[in-house]
DOMI-573633 format. One line per field, with one value per residue (C-alpha): residue number from 1; x, y, z. Coordinates in nm, 4 decimals, padded with zeros to 6 digits. Example, Ala and Ser with C-alpha at 12.3 -4.5 7.8 and 13.67 -1.06 7.14 Angstrom:
% DOMI-573633
num 1 | 2
x 01.2300 | 01.3670
y -00.4500 | -00.1060
z 00.7800 | 00.7140
***
This chain:
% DOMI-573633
num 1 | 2 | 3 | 4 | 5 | 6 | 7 | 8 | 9 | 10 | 11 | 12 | 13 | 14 | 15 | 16 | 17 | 18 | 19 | 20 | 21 | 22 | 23 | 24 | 25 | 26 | 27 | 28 | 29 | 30 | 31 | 32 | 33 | 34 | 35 | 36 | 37 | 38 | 39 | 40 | 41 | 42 | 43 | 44 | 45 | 46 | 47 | 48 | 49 | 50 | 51 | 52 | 53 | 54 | 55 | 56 | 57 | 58 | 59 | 60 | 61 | 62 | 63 | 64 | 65 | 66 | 67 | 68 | 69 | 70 | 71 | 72 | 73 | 74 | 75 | 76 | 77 | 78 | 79 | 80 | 81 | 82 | 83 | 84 | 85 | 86 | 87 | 88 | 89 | 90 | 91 | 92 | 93 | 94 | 95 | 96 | 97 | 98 | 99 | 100 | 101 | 102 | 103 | 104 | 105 | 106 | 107 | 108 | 109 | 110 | 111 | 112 | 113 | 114 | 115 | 116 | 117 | 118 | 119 | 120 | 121 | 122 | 123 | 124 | 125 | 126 | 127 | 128 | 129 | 130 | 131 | 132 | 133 | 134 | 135 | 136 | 137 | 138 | 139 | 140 | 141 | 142 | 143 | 144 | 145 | 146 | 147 | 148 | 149 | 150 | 151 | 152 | 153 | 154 | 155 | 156 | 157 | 158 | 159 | 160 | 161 | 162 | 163 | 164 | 165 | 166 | 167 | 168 | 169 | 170 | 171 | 172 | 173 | 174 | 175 | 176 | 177 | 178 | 179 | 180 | 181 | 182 | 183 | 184 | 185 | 186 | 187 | 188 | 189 | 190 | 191 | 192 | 193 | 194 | 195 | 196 | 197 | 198 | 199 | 200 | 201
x -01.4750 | -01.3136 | -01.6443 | -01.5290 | -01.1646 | -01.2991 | -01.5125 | -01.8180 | -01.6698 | -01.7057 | -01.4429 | -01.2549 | -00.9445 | -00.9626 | -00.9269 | -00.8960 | -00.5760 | -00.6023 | -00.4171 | -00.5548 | -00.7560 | -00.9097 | -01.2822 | -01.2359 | -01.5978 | -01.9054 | -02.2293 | -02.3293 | -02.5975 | -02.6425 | -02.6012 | -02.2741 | -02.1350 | -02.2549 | -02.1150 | -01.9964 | -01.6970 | -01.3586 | -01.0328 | -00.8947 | -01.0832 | -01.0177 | -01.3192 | -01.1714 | -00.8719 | -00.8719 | -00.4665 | -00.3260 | 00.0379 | 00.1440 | 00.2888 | -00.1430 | -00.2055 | 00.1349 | -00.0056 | -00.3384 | -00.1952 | 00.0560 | -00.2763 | -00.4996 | -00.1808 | -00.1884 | -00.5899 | -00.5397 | -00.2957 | -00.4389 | -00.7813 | -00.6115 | -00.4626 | -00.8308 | -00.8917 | -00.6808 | -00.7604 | -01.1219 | -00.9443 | -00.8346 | -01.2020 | -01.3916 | -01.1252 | -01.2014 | -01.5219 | -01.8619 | -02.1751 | -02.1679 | -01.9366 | -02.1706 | -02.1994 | -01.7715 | -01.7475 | -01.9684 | -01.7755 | -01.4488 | -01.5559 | -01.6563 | -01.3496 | -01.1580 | -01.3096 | -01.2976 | -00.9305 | -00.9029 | -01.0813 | -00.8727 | -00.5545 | -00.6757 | -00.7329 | -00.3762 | -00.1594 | -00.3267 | -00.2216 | 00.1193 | 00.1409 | 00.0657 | 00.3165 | 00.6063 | 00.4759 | 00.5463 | 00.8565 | 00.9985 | 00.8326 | 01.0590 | 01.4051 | 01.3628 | 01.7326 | 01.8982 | 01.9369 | 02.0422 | 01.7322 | 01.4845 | 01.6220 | 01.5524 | 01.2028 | 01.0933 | 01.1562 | 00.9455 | 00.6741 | 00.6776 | 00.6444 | 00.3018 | 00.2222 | 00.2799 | 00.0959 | -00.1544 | -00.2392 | -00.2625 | -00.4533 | -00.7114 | -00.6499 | -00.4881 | -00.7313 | -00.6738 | -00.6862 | -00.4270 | -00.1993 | -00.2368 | -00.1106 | 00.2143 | 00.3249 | 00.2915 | 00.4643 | 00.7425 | 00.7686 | 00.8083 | 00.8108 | 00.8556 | 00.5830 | 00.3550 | 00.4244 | 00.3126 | -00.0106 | -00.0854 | -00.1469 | -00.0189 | -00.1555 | -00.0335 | -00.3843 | -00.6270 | -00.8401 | -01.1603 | -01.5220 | -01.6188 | -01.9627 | -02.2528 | -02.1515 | -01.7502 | -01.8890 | -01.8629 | -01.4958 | -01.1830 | -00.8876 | -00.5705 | -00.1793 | -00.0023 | 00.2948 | 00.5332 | 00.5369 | 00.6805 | 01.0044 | 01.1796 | 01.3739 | 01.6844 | 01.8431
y -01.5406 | -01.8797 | -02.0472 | -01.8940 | -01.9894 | -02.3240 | -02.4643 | -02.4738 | -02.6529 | -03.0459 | -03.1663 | -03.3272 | -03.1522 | -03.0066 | -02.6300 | -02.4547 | -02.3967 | -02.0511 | -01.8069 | -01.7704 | -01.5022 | -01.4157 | -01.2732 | -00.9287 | -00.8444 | -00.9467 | -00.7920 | -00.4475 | -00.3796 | -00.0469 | -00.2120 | -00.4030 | -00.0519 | 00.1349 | -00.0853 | -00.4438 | -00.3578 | -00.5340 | -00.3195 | -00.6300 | -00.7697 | -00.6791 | -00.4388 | -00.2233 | -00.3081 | -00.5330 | -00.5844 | -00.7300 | -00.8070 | -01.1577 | -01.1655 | -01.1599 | -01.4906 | -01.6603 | -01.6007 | -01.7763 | -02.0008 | -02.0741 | -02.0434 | -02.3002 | -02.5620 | -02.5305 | -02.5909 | -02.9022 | -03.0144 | -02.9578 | -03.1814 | -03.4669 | -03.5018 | -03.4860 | -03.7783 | -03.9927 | -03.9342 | -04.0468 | -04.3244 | -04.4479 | -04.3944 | -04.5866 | -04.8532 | -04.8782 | -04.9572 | -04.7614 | -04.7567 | -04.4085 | -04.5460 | -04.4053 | -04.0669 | -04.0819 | -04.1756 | -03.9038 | -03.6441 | -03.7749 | -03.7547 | -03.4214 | -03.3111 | -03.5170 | -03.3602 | -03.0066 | -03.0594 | -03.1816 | -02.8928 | -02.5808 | -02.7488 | -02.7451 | -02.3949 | -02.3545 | -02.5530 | -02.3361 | -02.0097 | -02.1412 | -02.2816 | -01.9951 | -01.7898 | -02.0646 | -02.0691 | -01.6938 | -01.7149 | -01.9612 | -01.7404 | -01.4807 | -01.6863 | -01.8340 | -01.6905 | -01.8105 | -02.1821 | -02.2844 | -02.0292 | -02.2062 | -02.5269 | -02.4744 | -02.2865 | -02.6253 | -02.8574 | -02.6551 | -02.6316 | -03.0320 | -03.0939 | -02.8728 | -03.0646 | -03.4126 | -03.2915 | -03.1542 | -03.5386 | -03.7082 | -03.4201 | -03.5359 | -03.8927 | -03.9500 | -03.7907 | -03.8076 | -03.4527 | -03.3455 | -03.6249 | -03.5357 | -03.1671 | -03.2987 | -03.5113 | -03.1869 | -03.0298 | -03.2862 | -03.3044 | -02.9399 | -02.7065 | -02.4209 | -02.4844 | -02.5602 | -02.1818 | -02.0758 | -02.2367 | -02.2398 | -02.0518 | -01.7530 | -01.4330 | -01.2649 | -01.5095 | -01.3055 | -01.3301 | -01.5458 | -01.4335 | -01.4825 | -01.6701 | -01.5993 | -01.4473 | -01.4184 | -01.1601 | -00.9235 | -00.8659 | -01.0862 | -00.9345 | -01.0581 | -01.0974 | -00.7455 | -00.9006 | -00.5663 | -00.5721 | -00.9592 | -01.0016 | -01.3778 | -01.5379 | -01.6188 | -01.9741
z -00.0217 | 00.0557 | -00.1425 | -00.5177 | -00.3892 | -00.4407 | -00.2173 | -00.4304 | -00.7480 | -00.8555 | -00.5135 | -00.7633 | -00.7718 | -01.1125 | -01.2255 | -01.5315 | -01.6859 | -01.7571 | -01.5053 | -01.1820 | -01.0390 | -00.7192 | -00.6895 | -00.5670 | -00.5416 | -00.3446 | -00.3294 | -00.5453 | -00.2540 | -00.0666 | 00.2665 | 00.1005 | 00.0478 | 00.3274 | 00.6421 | 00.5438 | 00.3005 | 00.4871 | 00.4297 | 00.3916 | 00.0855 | -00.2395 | -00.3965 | -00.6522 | -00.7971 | -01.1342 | -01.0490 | -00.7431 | -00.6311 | -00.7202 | -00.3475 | -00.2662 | -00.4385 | -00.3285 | 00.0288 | -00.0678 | -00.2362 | 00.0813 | 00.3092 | 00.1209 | 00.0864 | 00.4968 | 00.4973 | 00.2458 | 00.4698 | 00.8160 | 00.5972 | 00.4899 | 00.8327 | 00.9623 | 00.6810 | 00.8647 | 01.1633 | 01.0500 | 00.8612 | 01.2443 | 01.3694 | 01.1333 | 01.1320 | 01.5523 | 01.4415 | 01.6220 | 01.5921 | 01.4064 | 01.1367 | 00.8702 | 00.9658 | 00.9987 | 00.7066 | 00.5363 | 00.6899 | 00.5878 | 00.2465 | 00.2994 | 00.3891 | 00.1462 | -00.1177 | -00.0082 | 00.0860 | -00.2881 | -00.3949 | -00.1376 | -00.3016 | -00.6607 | -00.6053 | -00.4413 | -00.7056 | -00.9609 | -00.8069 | -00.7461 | -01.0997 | -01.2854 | -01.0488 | -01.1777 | -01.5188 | -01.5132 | -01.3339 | -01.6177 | -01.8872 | -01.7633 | -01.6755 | -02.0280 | -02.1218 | -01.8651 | -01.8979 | -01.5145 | -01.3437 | -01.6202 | -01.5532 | -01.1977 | -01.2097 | -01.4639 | -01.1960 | -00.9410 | -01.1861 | -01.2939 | -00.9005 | -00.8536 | -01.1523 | -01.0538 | -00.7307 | -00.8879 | -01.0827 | -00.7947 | -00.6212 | -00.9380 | -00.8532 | -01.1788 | -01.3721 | -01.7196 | -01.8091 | -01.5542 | -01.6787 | -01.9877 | -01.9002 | -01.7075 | -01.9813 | -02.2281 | -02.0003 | -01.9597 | -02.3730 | -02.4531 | -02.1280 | -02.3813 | -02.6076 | -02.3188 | -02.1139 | -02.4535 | -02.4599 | -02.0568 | -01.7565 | -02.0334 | -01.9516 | -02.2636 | -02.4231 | -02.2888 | -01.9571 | -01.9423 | -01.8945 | -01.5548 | -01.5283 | -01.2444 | -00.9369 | -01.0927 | -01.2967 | -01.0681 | -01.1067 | -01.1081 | -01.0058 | -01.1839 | -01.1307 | -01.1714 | -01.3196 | -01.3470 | -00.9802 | -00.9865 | -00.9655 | -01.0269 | -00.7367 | -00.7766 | -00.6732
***
């Protein structure tokens, strides 16, 4: 399912800012059903454990990571100079973009797991206090992820204004889920926050 993880979107970094879900459907086919359903996929539930999208979130970060090391490493090539320099340079923007695109998807999994945790440390001043900062930093990643892209920058200075108001207005499930378009229609399944418990310092 890594495609609707984000593979197949513009490459530019962006995402919605609605809270994340992951596709936990594929194909309503006989054959689907029969012999081809993983144990390890999700195919039924509409509720997952946060813990399931930390650890996609924590296993696309590593992909984006393990990419943009590849970018440099075709940074060094086509600097050496060849006489393939073209096609180099296509597939480093290949994988520029998708690395762009497997982190969009991660910073908005981990985003909307911090936006919850500071939803619910609210009270106490010195947990919020802390849980803010770790959500400003996915943010700040998260613009230049976009290259600076005015809608992202425009959601981190929000942010930075009025963290309150903005938890109120953002990655809030308590605002309703979105319809899922084309193949997301299938089923999305969602964060089942009474299992989520905030860390403490």
């Amino acid at each position: 399912m890594i495609g609707p993880m984000g593979l197949d979107r513009n490459r530019d970094g962006s995402h919605v800012w609605e809270p994340a879900s992951i596709l936990n459907a594929t194909w309503d086919t006989p054959i689907w059903k029969a012999n081809r359903r993983a144990n390890f996929m999700l195919t039924q539930e509409n509720k997952a454990h946060p813990w399931l999208f930390e650890d996609a979130a924590l296993r696309l970060e590593d992909c984006a990571a393990l990419s943009l090391k590849a970018v440099g490493l075709y940074d060094q090539a086509i600097q050496a100079g060849s006489s393939q320099v073209d096609d180099i340079r296509t597939q480093r923007d290949v994988v520029w973009k998708t690395a762009r695109s497997v982190r969009a998807k991660s910073l908005h999994l981990l985003e909307t797991l911090a936006a919850q945790d500071a939803r619910l440390v609210q009270t106490d001043e010195e947990q919020f206090r802390l849980v803010v900062r770790r959500l400003e930093a996915l943010l700040k990643l998260d613009v230049e992820n976009q290259g600076g892209r005015a809608a992202a920058a425009q959601m981190l200075t929000e942010f930075q204004r009025d963290p309150k108001a903005w938890l109120k207005s953002y990655l809030n499930p308590e605002l309703g889920e979105r319809t899922p378009q084309g193949y997301e229609a299938f089923s999305n399944a969602t964060m089942d926050w009474s299992q989520w418990a905030t860390r403490k310092k």
